[in-house]
C-alpha atoms as a printed R data frame, in Angstrom:
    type eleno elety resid chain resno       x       y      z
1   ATOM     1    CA   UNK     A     1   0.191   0.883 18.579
2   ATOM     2    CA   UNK     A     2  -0.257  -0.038 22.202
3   ATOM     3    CA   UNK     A     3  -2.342   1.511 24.462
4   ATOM     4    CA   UNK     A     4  -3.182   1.808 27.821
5   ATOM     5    CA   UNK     A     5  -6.417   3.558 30.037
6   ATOM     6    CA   UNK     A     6  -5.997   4.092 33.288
7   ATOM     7    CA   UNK     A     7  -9.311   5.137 35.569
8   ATOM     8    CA   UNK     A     8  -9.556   5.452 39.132
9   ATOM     9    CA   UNK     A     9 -11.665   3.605 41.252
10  ATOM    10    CA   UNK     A    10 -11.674   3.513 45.501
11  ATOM    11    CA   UNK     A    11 -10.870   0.048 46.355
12  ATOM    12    CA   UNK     A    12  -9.149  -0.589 43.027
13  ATOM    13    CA   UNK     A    13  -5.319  -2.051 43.107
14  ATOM    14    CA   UNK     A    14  -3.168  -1.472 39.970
15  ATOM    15    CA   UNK     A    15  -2.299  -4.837 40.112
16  ATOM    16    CA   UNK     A    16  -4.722  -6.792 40.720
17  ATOM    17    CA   UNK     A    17  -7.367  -4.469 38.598
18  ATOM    18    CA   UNK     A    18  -5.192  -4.821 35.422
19  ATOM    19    CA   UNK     A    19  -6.892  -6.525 32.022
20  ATOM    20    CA   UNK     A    20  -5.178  -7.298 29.011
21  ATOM    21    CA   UNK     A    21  -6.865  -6.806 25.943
22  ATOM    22    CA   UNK     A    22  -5.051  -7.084 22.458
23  ATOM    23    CA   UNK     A    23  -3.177  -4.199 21.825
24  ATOM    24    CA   UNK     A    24  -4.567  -2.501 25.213
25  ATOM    25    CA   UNK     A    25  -3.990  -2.744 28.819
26  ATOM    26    CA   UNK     A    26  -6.731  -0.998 31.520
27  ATOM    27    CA   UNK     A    27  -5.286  -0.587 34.726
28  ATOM    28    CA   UNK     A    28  -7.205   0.727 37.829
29  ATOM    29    CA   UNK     A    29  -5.879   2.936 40.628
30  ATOM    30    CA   UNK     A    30  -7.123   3.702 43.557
31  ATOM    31    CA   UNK     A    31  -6.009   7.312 43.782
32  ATOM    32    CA   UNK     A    32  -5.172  10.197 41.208
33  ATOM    33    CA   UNK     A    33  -1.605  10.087 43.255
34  ATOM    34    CA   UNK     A    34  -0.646   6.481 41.595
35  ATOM    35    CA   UNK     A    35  -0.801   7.838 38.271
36  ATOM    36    CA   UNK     A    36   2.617   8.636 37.318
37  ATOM    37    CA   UNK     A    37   3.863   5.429 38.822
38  ATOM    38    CA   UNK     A    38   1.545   3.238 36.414
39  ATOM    39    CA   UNK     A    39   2.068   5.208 33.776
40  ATOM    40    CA   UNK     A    40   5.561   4.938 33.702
41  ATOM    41    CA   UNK     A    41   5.329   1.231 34.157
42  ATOM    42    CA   UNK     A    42   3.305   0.924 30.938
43  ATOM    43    CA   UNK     A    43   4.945   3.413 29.284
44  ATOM    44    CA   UNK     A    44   8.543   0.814 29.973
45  ATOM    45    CA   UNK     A    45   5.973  -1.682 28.478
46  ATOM    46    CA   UNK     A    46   5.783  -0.262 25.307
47  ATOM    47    CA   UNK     A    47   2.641   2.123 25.738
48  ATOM    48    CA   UNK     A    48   2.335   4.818 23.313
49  ATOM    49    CA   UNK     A    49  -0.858   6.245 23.525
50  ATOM    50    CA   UNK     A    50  -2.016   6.497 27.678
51  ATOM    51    CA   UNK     A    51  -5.736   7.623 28.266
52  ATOM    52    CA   UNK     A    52  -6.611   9.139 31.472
53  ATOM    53    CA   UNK     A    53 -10.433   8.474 32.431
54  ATOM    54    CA   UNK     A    54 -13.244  11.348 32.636
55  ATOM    55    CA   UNK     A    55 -12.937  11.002 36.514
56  ATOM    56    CA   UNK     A    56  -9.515  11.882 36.213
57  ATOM    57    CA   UNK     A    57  -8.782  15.505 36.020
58  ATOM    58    CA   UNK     A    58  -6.253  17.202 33.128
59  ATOM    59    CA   UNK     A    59  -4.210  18.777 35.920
60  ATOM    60    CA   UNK     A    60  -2.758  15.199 35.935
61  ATOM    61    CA   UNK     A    61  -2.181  15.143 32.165
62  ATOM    62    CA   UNK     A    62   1.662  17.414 32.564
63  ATOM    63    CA   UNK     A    63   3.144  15.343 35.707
64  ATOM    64    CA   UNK     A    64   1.991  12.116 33.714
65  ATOM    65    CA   UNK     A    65   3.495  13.359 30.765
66  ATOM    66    CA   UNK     A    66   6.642  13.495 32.767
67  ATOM    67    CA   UNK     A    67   6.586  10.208 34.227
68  ATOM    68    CA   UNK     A    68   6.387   8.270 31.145
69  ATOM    69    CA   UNK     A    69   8.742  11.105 28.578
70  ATOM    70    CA   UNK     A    70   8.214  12.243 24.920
71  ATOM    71    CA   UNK     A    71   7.477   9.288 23.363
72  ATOM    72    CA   UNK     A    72   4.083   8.631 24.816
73  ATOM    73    CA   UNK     A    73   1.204  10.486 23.776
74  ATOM    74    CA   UNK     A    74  -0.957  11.008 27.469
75  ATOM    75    CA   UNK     A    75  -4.908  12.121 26.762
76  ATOM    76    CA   UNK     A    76  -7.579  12.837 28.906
77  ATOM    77    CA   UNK     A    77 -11.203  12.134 28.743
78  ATOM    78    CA   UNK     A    78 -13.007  15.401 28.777
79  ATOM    79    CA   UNK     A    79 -17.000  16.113 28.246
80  ATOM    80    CA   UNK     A    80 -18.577  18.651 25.667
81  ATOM    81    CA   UNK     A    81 -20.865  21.372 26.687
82  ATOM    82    CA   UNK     A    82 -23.999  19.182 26.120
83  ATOM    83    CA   UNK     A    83 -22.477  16.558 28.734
84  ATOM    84    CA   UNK     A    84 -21.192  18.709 31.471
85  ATOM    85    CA   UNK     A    85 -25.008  18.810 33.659
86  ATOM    86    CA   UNK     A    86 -25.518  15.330 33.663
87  ATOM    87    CA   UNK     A    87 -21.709  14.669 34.366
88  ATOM    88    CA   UNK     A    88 -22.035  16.635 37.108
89  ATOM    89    CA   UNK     A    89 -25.047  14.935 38.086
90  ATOM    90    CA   UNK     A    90 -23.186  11.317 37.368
91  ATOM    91    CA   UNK     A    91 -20.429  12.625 40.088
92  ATOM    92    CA   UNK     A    92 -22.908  13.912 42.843
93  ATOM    93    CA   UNK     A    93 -24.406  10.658 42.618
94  ATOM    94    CA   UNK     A    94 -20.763   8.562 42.629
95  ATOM    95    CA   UNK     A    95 -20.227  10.936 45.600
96  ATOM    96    CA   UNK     A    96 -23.350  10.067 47.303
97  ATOM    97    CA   UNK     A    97 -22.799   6.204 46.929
98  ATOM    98    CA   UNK     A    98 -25.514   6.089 44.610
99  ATOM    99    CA   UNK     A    99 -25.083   2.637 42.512
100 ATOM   100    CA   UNK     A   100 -23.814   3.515 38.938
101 ATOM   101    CA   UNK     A   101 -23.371   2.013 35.583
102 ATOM   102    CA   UNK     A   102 -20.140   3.579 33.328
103 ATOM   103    CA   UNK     A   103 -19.314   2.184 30.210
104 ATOM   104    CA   UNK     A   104 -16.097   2.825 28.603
105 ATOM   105    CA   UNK     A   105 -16.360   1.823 24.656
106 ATOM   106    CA   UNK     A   106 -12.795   1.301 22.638
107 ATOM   107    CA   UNK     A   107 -11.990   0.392 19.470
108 ATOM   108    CA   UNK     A   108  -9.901  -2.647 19.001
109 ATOM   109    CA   UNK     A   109  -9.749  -4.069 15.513
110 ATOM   110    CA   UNK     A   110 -11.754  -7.733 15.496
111 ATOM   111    CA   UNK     A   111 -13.484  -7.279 18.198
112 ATOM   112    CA   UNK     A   112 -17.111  -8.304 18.649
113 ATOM   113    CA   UNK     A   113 -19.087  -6.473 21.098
114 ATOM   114    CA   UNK     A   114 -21.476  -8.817 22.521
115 ATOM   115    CA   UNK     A   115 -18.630 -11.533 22.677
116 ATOM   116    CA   UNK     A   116 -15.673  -9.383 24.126
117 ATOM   117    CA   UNK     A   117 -17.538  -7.179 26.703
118 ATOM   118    CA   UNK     A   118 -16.710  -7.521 30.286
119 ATOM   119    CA   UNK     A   119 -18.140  -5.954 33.215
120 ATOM   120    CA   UNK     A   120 -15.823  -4.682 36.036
121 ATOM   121    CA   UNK     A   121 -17.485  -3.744 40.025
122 ATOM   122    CA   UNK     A   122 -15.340  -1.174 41.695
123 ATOM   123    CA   UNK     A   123 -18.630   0.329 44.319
124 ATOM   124    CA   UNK     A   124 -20.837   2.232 43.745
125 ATOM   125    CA   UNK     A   125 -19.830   1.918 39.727
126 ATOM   126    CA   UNK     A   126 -20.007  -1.053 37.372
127 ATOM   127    CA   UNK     A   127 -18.231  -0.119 34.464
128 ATOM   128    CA   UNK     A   128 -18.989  -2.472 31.253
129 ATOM   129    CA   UNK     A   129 -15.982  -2.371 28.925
130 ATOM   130    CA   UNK     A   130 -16.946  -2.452 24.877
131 ATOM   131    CA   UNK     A   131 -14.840  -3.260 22.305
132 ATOM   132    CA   UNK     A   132 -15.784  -2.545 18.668
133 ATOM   133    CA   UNK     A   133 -14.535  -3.172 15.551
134 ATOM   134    CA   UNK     A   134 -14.837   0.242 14.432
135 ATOM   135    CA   UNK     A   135 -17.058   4.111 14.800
136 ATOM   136    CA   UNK     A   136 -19.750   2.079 12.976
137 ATOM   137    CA   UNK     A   137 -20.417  -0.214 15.695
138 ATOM   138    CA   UNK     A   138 -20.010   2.200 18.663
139 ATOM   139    CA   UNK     A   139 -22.916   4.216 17.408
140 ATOM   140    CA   UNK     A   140 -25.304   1.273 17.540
141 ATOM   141    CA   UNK     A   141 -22.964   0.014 21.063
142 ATOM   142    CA   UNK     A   142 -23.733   3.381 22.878
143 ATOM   143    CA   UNK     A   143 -27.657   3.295 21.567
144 ATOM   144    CA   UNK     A   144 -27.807  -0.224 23.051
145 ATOM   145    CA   UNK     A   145 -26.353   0.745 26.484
146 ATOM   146    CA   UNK     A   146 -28.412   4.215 27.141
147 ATOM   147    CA   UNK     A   147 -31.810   2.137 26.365
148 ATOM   148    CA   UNK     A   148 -29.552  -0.590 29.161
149 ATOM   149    CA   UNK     A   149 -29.823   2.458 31.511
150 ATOM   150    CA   UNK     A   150 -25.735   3.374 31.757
151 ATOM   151    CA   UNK     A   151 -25.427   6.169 32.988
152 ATOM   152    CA   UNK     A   152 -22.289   7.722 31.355
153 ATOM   153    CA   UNK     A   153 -20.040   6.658 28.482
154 ATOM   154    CA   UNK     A   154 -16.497   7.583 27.786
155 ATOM   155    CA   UNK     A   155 -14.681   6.836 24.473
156 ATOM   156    CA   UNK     A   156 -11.075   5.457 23.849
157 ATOM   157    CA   UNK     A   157  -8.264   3.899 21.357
158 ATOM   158    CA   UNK     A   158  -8.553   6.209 18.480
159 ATOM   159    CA   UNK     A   159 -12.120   7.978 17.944
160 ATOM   160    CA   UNK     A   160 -11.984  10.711 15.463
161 ATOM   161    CA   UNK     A   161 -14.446  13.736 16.071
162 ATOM   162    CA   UNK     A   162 -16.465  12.493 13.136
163 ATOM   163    CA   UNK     A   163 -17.243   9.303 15.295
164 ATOM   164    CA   UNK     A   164 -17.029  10.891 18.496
165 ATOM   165    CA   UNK     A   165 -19.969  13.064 16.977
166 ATOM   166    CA   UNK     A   166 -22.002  10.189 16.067
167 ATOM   167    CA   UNK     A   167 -22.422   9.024 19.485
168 ATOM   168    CA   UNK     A   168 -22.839  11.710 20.823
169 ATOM   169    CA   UNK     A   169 -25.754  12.448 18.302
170 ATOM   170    CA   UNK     A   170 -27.346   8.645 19.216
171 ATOM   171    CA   UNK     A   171 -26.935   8.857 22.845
172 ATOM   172    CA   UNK     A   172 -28.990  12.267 22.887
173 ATOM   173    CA   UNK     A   173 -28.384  13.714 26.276
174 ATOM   174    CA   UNK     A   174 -29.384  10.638 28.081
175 ATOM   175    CA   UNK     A   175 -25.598  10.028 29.385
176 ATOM   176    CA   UNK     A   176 -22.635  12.192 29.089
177 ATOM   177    CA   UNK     A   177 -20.171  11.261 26.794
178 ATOM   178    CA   UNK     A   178 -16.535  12.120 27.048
179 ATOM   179    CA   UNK     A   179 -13.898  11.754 24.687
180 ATOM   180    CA   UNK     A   180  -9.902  11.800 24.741
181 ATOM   181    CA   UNK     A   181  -8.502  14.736 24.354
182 ATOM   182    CA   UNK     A   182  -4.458  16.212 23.540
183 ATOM   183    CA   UNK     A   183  -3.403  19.555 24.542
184 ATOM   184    CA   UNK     A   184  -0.753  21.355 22.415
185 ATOM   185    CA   UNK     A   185   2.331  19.929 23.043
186 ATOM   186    CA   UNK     A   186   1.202  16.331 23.430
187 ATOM   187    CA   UNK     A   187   0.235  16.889 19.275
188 ATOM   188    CA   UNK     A   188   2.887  18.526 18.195
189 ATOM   189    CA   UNK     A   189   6.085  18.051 20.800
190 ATOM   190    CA   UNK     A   190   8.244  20.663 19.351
191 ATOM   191    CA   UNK     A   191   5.643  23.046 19.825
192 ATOM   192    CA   UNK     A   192   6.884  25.428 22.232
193 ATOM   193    CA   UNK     A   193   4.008  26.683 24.660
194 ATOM   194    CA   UNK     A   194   4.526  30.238 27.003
């Protein structure tokens, strides 16, 4: 299936902030407004699956939905009870200019996480992009980059809770960890919601 994450970044230009991965594109706006536009583009692409990043809120999930139609399955990143203090302190800092690491970990079958990792400056955040094979690898991906000193990880391309857990487990409070999340009607489109 193709995917796509989009995260927002000041500075960042959807064009020129674009990287192709195999089965995944990551595409960087500069404001929550651009969304729908992007989306829509990827979605003509042949997205199916379109993550929105933690920094992103879900109020943007419905008019994204929208843009690209049924077909596409939109998710947000969202952060368990356990990560919402220090992602609140990871976004006073952002706000404050403080320099930040992010990390954004995705699975992507083949991939080799020492080899395929890139790192991406949009200021005050670096974000290092992960690829692993697999849940398996992630755990021991996310242990490496807390002891690095990231300072918040999000997950993408197809974590299930189980794995999703296990980082969370490994990572221990020391950065928040967010995950993709559906709401109702993105996981079952019939559903009819009041």
């Amino acid at each position: 299936m193709n995917k796509a994450i989009i995260f927002e970044a000041g500075g960042a230009d959807p064009v020129r902030d674009r990287f192709e991965r195999k089965d995944l594109t990551i595409v960087v706006v500069d404001h929550a407004d651009l969304l729908p536009e992007v989306a829509a583009g990827l979605a003509r692409e042949g997205a199916r699956l379109i993550e929105l990043c933690g920094g992103v809120s879900p109020r943007w999930r419905p008019l994204v939905s929208a843009a690209v139609g049924p077909e596409v399955r939109v998710s947000s990143v969202t952060f368990g009870i356990e990560s919402l203090v220090p992602a609140f302190r990871y976004n006073q800092a952002y706000l404050d200019g403080k320099s930040l690491r992010a990390a954004f970990i995705f699975i992507e079958a083949g991939a080799d996480p020492e080899r395929d990792r890139f790192d991406r400056d949009f200021p005050p955040q670096r974000t290092t992009f992960v690829p692993v094979p697999d849940e398996t690898a992630a755990v021991a991906v996310a242990r490496a980059l807390v002891a690095e000193g990231v300072d918040l990880i999000e997950l993408y391309g197809g974590f299930t809770s189980k794995g999703a857990a296990a980082v969370i487990d490994v990572v221990d409070g020391r950065a928040p960890v967010g995950i993709g999340s559906f709401t109702l009607e993105a996981t079952f489109p019939a559903a009819k919601t009041a």
